[in-house]
TORPA-4810 file (N, C-alpha, C, O; in nm, 3 decimals):
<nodes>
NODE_1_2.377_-0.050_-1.319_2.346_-0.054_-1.178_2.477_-0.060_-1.101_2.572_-0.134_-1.127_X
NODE_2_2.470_0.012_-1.022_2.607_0.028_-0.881_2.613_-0.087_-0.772_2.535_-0.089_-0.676_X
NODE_3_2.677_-0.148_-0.785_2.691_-0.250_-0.647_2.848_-0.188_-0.543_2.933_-0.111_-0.588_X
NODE_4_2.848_-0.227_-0.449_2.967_-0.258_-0.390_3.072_-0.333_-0.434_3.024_-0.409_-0.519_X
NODE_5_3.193_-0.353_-0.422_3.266_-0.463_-0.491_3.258_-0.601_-0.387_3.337_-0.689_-0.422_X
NODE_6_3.178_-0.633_-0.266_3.140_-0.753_-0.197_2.992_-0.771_-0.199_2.939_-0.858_-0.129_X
NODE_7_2.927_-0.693_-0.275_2.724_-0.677_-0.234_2.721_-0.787_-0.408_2.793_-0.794_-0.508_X
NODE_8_2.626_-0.838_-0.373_2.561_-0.873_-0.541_2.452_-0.852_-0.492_2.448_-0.833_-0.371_X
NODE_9_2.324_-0.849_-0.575_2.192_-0.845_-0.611_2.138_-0.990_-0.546_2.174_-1.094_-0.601_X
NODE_10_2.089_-0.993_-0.479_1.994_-1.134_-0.435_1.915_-1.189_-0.543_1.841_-1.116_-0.610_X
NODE_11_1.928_-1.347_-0.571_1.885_-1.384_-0.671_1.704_-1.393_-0.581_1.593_-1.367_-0.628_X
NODE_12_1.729_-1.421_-0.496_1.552_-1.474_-0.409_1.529_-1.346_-0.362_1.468_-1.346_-0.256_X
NODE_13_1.561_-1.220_-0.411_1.457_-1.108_-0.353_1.338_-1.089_-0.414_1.332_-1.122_-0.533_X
NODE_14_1.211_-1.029_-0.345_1.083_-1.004_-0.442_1.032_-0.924_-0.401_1.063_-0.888_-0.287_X
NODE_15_0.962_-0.877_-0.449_0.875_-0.737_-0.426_0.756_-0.760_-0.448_0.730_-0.820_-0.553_X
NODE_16_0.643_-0.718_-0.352_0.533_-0.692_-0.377_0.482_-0.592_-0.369_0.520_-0.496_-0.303_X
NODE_17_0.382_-0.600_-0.441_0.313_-0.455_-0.471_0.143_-0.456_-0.454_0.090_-0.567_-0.447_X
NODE_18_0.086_-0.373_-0.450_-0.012_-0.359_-0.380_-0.066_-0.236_-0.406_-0.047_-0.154_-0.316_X
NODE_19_-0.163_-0.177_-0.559_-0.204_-0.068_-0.584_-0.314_-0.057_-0.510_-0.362_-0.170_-0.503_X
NODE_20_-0.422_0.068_-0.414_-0.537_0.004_-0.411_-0.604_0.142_-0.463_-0.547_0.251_-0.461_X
NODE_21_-0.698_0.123_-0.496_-0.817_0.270_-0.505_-0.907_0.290_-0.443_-1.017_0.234_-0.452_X
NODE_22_-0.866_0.397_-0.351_-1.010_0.442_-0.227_-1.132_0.536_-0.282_-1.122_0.601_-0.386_X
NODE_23_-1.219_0.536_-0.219_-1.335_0.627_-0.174_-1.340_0.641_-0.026_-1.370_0.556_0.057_X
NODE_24_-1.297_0.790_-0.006_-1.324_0.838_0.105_-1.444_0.928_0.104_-1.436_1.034_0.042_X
NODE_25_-1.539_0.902_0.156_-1.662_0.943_0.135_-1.705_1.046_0.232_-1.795_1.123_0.200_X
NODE_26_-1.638_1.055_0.373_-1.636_1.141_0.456_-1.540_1.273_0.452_-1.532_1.362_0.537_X
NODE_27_-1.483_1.262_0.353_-1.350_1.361_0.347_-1.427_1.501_0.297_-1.459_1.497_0.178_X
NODE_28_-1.459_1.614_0.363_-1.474_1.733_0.281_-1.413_1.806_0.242_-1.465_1.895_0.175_X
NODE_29_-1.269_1.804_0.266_-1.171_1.888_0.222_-1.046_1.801_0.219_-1.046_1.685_0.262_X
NODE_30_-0.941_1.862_0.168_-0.774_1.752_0.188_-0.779_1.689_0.329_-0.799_1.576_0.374_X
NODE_31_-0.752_1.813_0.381_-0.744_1.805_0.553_-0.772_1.682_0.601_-0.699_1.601_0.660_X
NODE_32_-0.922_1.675_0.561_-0.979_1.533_0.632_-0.912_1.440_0.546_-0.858_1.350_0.610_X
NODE_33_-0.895_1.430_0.404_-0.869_1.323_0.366_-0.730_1.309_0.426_-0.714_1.198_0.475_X
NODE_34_-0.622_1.390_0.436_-0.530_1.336_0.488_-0.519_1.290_0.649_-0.427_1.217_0.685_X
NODE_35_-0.584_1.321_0.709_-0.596_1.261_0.853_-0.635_1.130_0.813_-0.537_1.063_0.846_X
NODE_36_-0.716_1.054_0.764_-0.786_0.966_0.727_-0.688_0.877_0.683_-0.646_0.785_0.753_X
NODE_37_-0.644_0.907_0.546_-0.495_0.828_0.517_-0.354_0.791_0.616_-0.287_0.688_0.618_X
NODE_38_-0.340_0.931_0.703_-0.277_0.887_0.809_-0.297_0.792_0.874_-0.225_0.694_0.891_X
NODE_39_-0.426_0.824_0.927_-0.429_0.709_1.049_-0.379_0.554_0.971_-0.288_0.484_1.015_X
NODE_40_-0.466_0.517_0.839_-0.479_0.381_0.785_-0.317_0.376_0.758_-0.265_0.289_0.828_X
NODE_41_-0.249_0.427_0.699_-0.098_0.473_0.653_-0.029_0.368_0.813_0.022_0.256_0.813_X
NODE_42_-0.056_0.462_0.930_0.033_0.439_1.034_-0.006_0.241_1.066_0.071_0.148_1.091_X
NODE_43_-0.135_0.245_1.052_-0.172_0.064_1.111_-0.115_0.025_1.021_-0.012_-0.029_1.061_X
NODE_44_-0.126_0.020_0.868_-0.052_-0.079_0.747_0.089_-0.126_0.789_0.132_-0.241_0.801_X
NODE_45_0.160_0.014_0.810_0.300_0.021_0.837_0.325_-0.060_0.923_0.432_-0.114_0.892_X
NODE_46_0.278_-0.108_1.036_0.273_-0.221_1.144_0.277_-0.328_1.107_0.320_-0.423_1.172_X
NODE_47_0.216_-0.337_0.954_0.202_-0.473_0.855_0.401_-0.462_0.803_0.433_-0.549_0.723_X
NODE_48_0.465_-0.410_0.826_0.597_-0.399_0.717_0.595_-0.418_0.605_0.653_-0.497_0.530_X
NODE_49_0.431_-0.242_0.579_0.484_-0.229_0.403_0.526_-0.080_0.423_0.522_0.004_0.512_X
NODE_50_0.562_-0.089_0.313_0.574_0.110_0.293_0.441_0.127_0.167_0.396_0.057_0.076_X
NODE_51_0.414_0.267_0.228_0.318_0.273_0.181_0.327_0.450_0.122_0.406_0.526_0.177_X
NODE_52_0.236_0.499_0.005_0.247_0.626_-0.041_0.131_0.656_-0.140_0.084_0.568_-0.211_X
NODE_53_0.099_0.756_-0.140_-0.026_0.811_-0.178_0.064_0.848_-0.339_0.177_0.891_-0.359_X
NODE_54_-0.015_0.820_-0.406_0.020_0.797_-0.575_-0.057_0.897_-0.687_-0.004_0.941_-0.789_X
NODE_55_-0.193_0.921_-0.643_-0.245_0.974_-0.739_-0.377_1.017_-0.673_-0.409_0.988_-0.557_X
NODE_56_-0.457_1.095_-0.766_-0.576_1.197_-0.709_-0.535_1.288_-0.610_-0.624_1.363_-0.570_X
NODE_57_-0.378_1.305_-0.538_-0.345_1.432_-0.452_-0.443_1.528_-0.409_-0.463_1.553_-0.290_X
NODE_58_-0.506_1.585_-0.508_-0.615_1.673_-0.535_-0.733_1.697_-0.522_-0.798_1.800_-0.538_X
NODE_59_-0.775_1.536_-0.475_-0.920_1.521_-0.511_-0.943_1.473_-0.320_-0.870_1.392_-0.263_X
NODE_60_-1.044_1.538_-0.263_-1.067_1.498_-0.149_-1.159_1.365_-0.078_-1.188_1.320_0.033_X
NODE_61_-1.180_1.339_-0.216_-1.280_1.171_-0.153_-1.253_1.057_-0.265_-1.336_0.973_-0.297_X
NODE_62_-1.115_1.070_-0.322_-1.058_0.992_-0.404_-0.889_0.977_-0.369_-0.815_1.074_-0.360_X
NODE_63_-0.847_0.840_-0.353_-0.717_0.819_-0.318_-0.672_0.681_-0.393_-0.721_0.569_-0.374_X
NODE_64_-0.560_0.719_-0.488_-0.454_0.579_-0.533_-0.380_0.542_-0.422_-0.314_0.641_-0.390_X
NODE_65_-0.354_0.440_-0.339_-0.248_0.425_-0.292_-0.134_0.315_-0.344_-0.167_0.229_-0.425_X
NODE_66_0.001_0.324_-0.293_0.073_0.226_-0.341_0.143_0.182_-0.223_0.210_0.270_-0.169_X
NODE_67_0.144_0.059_-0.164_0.198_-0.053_-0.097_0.310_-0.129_-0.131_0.302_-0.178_-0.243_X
NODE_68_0.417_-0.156_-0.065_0.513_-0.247_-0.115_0.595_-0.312_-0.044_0.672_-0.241_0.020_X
NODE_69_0.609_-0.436_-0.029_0.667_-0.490_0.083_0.836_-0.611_0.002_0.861_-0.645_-0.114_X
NODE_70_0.884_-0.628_0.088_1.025_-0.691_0.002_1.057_-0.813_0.123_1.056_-0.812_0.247_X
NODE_71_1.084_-0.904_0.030_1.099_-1.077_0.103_1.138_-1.102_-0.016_1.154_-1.040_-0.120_X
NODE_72_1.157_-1.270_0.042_1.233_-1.405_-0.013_1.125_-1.501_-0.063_1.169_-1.601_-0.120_X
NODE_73_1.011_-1.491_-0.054_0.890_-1.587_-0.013_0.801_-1.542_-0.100_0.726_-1.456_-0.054_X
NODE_74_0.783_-1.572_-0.213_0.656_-1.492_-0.293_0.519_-1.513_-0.230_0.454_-1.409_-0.226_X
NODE_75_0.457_-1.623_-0.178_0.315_-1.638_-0.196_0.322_-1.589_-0.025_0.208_-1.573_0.019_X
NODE_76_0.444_-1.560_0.092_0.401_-1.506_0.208_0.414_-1.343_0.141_0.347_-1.261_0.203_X
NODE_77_0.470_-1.304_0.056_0.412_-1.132_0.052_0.264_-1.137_-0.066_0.214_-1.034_-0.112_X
NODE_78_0.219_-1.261_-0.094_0.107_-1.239_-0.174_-0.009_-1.208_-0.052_-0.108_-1.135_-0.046_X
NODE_79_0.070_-1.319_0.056_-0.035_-1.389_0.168_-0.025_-1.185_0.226_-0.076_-1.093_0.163_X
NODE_80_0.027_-1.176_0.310_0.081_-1.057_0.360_-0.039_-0.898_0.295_-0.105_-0.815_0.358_X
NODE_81_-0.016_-0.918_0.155_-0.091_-0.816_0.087_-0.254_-0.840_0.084_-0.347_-0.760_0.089_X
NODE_82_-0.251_-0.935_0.078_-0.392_-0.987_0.065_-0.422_-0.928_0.204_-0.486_-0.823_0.209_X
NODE_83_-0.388_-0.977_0.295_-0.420_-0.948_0.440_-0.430_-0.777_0.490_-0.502_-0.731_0.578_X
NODE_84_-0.341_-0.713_0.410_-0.410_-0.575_0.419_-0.515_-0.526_0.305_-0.580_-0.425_0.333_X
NODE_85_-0.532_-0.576_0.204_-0.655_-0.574_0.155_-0.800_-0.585_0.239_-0.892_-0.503_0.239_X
NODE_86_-0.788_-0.741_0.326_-0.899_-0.742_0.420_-0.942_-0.653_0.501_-1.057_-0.623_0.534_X
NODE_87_-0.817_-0.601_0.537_-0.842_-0.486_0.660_-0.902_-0.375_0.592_-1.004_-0.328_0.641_X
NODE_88_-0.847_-0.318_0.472_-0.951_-0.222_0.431_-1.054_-0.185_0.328_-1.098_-0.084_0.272_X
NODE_89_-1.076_-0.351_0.330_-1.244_-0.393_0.329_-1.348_-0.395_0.410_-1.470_-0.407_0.394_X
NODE_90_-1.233_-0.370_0.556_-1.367_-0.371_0.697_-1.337_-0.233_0.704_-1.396_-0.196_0.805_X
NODE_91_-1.270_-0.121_0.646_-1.256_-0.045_0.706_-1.360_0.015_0.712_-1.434_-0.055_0.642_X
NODE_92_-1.442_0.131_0.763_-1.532_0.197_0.721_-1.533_0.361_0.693_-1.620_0.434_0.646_X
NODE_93_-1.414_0.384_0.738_-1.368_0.532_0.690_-1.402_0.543_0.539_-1.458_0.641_0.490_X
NODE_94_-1.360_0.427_0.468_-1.338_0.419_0.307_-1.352_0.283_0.231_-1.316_0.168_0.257_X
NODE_95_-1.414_0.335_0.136_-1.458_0.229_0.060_-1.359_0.162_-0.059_-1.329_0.244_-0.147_X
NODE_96_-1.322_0.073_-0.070_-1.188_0.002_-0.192_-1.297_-0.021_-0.314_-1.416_-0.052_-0.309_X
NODE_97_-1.227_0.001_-0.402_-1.289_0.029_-0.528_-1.247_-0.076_-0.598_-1.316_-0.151_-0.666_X
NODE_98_-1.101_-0.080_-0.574_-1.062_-0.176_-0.711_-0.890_-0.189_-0.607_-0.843_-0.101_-0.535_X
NODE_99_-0.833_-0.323_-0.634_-0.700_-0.364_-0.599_-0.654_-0.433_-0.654_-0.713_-0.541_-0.666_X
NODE_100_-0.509_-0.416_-0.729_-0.409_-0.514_-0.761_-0.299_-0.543_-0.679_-0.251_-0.462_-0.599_X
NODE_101_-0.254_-0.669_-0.699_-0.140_-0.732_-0.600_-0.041_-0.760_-0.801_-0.079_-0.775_-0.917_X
NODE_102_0.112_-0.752_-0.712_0.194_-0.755_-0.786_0.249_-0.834_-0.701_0.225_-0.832_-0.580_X
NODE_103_0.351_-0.933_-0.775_0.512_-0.996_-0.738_0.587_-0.934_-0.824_0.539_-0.904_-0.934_X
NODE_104_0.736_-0.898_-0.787_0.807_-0.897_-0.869_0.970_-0.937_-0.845_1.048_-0.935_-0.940_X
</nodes>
């Protein structure tokens, strides 16, 4: 790994992670599904995660996404992830199938 010769590695950095698996049930083609992901994409981001579409590319009423946010504080990015979980449990564009939360 490359550092600077004044940077070290933070011993208290962490990462969270945040896989989720959608059903978009309204999506009839990409098109829609990607408008759909947009919109949810742009509110998350307001949360300060980054966020990226991972898997099923292909499939128009199926979406992996991946979430990830970086702090000092493990159980506020557990708290943090959890909290966009809720949100798209109310969502109604799409249905969550299945979610894991990571620390790392």
């Amino acid at each position: 790994m490359f550092f600077l010769p004044d940077c070290r590695p933070a011993d208290d950095m962490k990462i969270g992670i945040l896989q989720v698996d959608l059903k978009i049930g309204d999506a009839l083609n990409l098109r829609e599904k990607r408008g759909i992901l947009r919109s949810l994409k742009d509110r998350w981001r307001r949360c300060n995660v980054s966020v990226a579409e991972v898997d099923f590319l292909d499939h128009p009423q199926h979406a992996m996404l991946g979430l990830a946010m970086v702090g000092n504080d493990a159980r506020f990015l557990e708290s943090a992830l959890a909290k966009v979980v809720e949100q798209m449990q109310r969502e109604r564009r799409t249905e969550l199938l299945d979610f894991q939360i990571e620390i790392i």
